[in-house]
N, C-alpha and C positions, 0 to 999 in steps of 0.2 A: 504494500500500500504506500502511495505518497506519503514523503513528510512532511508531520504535521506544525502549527505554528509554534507549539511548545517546544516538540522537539527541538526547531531552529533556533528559539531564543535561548532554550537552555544553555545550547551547545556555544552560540555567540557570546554568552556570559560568560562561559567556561576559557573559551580565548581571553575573554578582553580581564579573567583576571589573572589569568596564569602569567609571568614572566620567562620563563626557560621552558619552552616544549619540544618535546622529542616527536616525528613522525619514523614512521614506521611501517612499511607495505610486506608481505610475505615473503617467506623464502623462494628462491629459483625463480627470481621474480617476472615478470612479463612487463607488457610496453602500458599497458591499463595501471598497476598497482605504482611502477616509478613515477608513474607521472603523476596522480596521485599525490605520491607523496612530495616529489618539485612539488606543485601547485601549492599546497598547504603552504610549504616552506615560503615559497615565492610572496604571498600573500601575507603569511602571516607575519614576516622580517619586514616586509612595510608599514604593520603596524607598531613598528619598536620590539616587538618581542625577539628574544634570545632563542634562535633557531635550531637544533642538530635532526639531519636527516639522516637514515640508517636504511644502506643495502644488503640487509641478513645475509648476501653469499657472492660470490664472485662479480665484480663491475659485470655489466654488459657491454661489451664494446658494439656491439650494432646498435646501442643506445645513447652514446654518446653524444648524438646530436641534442637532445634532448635539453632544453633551455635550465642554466643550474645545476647541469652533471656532476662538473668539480667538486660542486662540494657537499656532494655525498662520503660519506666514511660506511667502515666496516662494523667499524665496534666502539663502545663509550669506554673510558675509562671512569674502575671505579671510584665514586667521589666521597663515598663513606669515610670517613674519621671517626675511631671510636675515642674518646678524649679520656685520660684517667687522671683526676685532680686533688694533688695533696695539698691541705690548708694547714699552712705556716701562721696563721694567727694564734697560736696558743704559745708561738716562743718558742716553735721547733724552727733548727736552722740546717741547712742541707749539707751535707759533707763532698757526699757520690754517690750516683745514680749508675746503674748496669743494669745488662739482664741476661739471662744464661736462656737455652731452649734446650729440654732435657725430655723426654718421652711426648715428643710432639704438645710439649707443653714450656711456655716463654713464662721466667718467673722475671717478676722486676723487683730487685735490689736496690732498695733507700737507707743510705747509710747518715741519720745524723748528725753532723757536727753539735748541735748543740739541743735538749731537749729531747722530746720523748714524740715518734708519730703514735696515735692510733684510730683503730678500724672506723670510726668517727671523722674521722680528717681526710677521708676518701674518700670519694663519689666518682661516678660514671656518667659520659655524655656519647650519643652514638649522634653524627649528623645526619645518618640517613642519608637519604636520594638526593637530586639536585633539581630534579627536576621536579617542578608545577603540574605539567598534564600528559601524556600520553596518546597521542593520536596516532590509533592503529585503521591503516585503511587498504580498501580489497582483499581482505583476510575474514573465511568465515568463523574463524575460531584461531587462540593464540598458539596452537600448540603445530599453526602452519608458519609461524615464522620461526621456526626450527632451532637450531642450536643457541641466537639471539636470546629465545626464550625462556630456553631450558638454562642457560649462562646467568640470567639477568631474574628468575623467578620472584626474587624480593621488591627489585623493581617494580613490575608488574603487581607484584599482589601489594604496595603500599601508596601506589601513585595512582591517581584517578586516570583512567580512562575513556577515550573517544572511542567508538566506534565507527565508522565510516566501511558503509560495504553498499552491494546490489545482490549478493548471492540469495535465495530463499532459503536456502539452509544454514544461513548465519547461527550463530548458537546466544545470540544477543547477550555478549558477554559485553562487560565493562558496565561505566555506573551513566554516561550518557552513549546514546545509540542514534546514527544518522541512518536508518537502509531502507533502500527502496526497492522492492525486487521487481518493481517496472522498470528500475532503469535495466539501459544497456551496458552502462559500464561506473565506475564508480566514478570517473571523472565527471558521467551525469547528474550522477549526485551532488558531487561538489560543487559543479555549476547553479542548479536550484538552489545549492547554499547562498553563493557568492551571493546571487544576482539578487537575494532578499535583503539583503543590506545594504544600503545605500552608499555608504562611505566605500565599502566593500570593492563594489560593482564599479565605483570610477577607478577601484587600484587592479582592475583585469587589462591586463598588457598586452600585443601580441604575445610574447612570450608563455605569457600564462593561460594564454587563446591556444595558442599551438600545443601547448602541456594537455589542456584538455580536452581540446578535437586528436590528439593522440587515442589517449587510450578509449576514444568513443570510434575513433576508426577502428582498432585494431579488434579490439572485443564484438565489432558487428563484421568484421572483414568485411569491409568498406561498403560499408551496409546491405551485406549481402545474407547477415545469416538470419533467423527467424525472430529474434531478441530486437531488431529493428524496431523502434516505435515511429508512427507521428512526430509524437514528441522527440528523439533521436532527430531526427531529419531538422525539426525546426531549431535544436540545440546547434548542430552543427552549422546551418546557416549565419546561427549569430552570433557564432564564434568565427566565423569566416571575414562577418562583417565587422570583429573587434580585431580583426590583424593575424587571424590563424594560417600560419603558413602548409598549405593541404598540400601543395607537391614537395617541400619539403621531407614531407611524414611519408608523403607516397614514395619517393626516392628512395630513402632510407630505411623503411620497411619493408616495402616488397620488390625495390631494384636494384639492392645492395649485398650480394650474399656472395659469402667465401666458396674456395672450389669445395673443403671438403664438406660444406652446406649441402652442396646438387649433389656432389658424390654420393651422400648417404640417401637424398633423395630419391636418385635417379633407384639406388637400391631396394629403397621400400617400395618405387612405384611397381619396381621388376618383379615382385613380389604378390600382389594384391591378388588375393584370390575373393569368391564370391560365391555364396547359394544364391540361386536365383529364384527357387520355392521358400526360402524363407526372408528374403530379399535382404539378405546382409553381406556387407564388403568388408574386407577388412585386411591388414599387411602388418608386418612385426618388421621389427629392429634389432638385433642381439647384440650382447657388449662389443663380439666377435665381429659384425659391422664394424660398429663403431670402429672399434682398434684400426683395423683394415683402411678406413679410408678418412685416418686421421678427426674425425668428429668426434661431438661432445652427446652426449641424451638433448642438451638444449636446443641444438641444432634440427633435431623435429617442429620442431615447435614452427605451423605455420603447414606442417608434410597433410596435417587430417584435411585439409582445407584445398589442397591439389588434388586428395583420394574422392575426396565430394563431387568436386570438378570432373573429374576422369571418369567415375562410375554415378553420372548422378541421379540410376532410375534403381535405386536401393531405400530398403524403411530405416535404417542402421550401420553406420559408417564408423570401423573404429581401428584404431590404433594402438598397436603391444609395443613399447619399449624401451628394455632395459636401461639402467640407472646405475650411475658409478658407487653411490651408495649402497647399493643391494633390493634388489628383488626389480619388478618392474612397476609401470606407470601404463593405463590404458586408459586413452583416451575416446568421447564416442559424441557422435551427430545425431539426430535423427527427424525423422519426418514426423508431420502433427498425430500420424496412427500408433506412436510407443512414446511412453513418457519413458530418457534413459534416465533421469535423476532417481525414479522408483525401482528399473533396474541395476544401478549401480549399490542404490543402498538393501536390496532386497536380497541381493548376491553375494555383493562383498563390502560392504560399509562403508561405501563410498555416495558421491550424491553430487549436487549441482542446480543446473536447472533441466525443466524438462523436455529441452530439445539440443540442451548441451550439460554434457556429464562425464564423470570417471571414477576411477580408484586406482589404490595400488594392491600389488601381491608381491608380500615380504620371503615367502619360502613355498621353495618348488623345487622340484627335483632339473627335469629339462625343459628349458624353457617352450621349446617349439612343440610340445608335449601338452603344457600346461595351457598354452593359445589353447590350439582345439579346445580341450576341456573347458575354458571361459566360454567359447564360442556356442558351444554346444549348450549349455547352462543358459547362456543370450536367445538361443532359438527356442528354447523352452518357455523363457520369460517371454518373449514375444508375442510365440502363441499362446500363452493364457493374457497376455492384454488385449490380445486381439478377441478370444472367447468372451471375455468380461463385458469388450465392448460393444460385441453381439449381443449379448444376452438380451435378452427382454425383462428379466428379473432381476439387473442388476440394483444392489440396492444403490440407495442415492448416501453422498457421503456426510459425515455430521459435521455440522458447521464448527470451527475453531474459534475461541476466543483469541484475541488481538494477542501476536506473540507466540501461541502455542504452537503454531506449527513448524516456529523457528525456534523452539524447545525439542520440538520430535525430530526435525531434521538431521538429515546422515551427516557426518563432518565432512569436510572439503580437503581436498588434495594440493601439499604444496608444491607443486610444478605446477601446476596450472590457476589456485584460487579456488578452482571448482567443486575437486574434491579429498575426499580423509584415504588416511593408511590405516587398514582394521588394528592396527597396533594401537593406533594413538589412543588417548586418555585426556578427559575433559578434566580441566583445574579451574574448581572456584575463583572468580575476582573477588577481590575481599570489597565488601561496601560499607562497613562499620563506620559511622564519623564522614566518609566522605561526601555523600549524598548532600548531607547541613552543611560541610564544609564548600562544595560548588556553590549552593545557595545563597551563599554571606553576599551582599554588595561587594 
């Protein structure tokens, strides 16, 4: 659903009193979630505020155009000081201070000179986080911005968070929430932010016009895929007409790619097989590609989108392949007769939307083994969507209270945004205090 007016002023209050924010988009990130998270940055540094923007995992070099790349980083340093303070008012004077580390434990030695300490004249100070707010965006849930997260857990669980998404399976985590699962991209999002605030809406620059007809191109491929709105269309006209540089993003998106980019392409297209009674396409990629002709798993990214093109009279378009970390990533299309968001999470606990979805699979024996087996599993799902939708008895479904269905939804996968690894595990945001504390003037 649209967000709503609260929502926006919430979250505008929460900027306008935070000083130091961190933005933050997923791991193995995409052109939709960097820019994203530019855009925030860009915007928000014109309001005064103390900016750090955070790429969970390797730069993208095909991203580099992107306005404000510099000054992305990898990681924060941490800014905790735990303080430990001896009070000298009673007439104690100091001789020498040491400290020994003796079974993973550091003693600290106060020797003195004059008077007596005691357990009275110590106290502890922790400074905590450094940061005001946290803005996590095109991420359904935190446990997709990967190792960032798992590094940084206190962080997160003690500093108030934004949420910024478009997924339906967001897990509406954090204590303020922007999503829209009408939009198309999360940049759409951010733009019905901007443009509600006045002061806002004159600080959109080319630059920051370009950042977010980015990721509304790349997430509709170039509005071609079914996520397309109206609204899409009219977004990116009037980002066109604030200085969006559109063949910029067109060059460098889709006429810019390394040899061993098509190498691995040309691979998975050589590849693609097809039932044409259950009308699914689909081609894999194994690490052994990869190795072979020099590419990365990232380097797919963009191949589902050639397989749709090449084969495009199929209900289910998908994608197997392996990941430097371990296991695989399958990504999937489909036409309006299969929701794959309810086959991804019905299968493998994965989800999305319902005409663009995935997961991963952590452990298998051989990979081109375990394809089939997915595939097979897919044509099964299929044809009971398809019976369901037959039926004349189907029952009708029970309506959701606001929220619950992005409580039930599958988690999202970080290579893509879209969907989970059955591994992952959901962690509380703590909201104790914080809630009152966004509320203060």
């Amino acid at each position: 659903m649209p967000l709503s007016p609260s929502e926006l002023q919430a979250a505008t209050k929460a900027i306008g009193n935070a000083q130091r924010i961190l933005m933050v988009p997923h791991a193995n990130v995409d052109a939709d979630g960097l820019s994203s998270a530019l855009a925030c940055y860009s915007v928000f540094t014109q309001l005064g505020k103390d900016c750090t923007v955070i790429c969970p995992d390797t730069l993208p070099e095909s991203l580099d155009f992107l306005p404000n790349f510099k000054h992305l980083t990898q990681s924060i340093s941490s800014d905790q000081q735990f303080v430990i303070t001896l009070d000298t008012s009673g007439g104690m004077e100091l001789d020498t201070l040491r400290y020994t580390v003796e079974e993973n434990k550091v003693n600290i030695i106060v020797t003195p000179k004059k008077g007596t300490l005691k357990e009275k004249d110590i106290s502890f100070l922790s400074t905590g986080s450094s940061f005001d707010l946290l803005v996590v965006v095109d991420s359904a849930e935190l446990s997709l911005l990967g190792s960032f997260y798992t590094d940084n857990i206190d962080l997160f669980s003690t500093t108030p968070i934004l949420n910024i998404d478009h997924h339906i399976s967001n897990t509406r985590f954090g204590q303020l929430t922007l999503i829209d699962p009408t939009a198309a991209s999360a940049t759409e999002v951010l733009y019905s932010w901007f443009m509600t605030e006045p002061k806002w809406k004159e600080m959109v620059t080319a630059d920051i016009a370009t950042l977010l007809l980015t990721g509304l191109i790349t997430d509709t491929r170039s509005f071609q895929n079914p996520n397309t709105t109206p609204r899409s269309l009219e977004v990116a006209a009037n980002l066109l007409d604030l200085g969006a540089r559109q063949q910029e993003i067109i060059q460098h998106i889709y006429k810019t790619k390394p040899l061993s980019t098509l190498k691995i392409w040309g691979r998975a297209l050589n590849r693609i097989q097809m039932d044409p009674d259950a009308r699914i396409v689909w081609s894999s990629v194994s690490r052994e590609d990869l190795t072979e002709m020099g590419a990365t798993s990232k380097e797919t990214a963009g191949l589902l989108d050639e397989l749709i093109s090449t084969i495009p009279d199929a209900d289910v378009h998908v994608l197997f392949t392996e990941i430097e970390e371990g296991g695989f990533k399958a990504s999937m299309r489909s036409s309006v007769t299969v929701d794959v968001n309810r086959a991804a999470g019905r299968l493998f606990g994965g989800g999305g939307h319902a005409r663009a979805a995935g997961f991963k699979v952590k452990q298998y024996g051989n990979f081109q083994l375990k394809v089939v087996e997915c595939i097979q599993q897919l044509k099964t799902e299929m044809q009971s969507q398809r019976h369901e939708a037959d039926s004349p008895e189907r029952a009708l479904p029970v309506p959701m209270r606001t929220g619950e269905a992005q409580k039930q939804a599958i988690k999202p996968d970080a290579t893509t945004g879209e969907t989970a690894s059955v591994e992952m595990k959901k962690t509380e945001s703590v909201t104790t205090d914080i809630v009152s504390k966004l509320a203060k003037p």
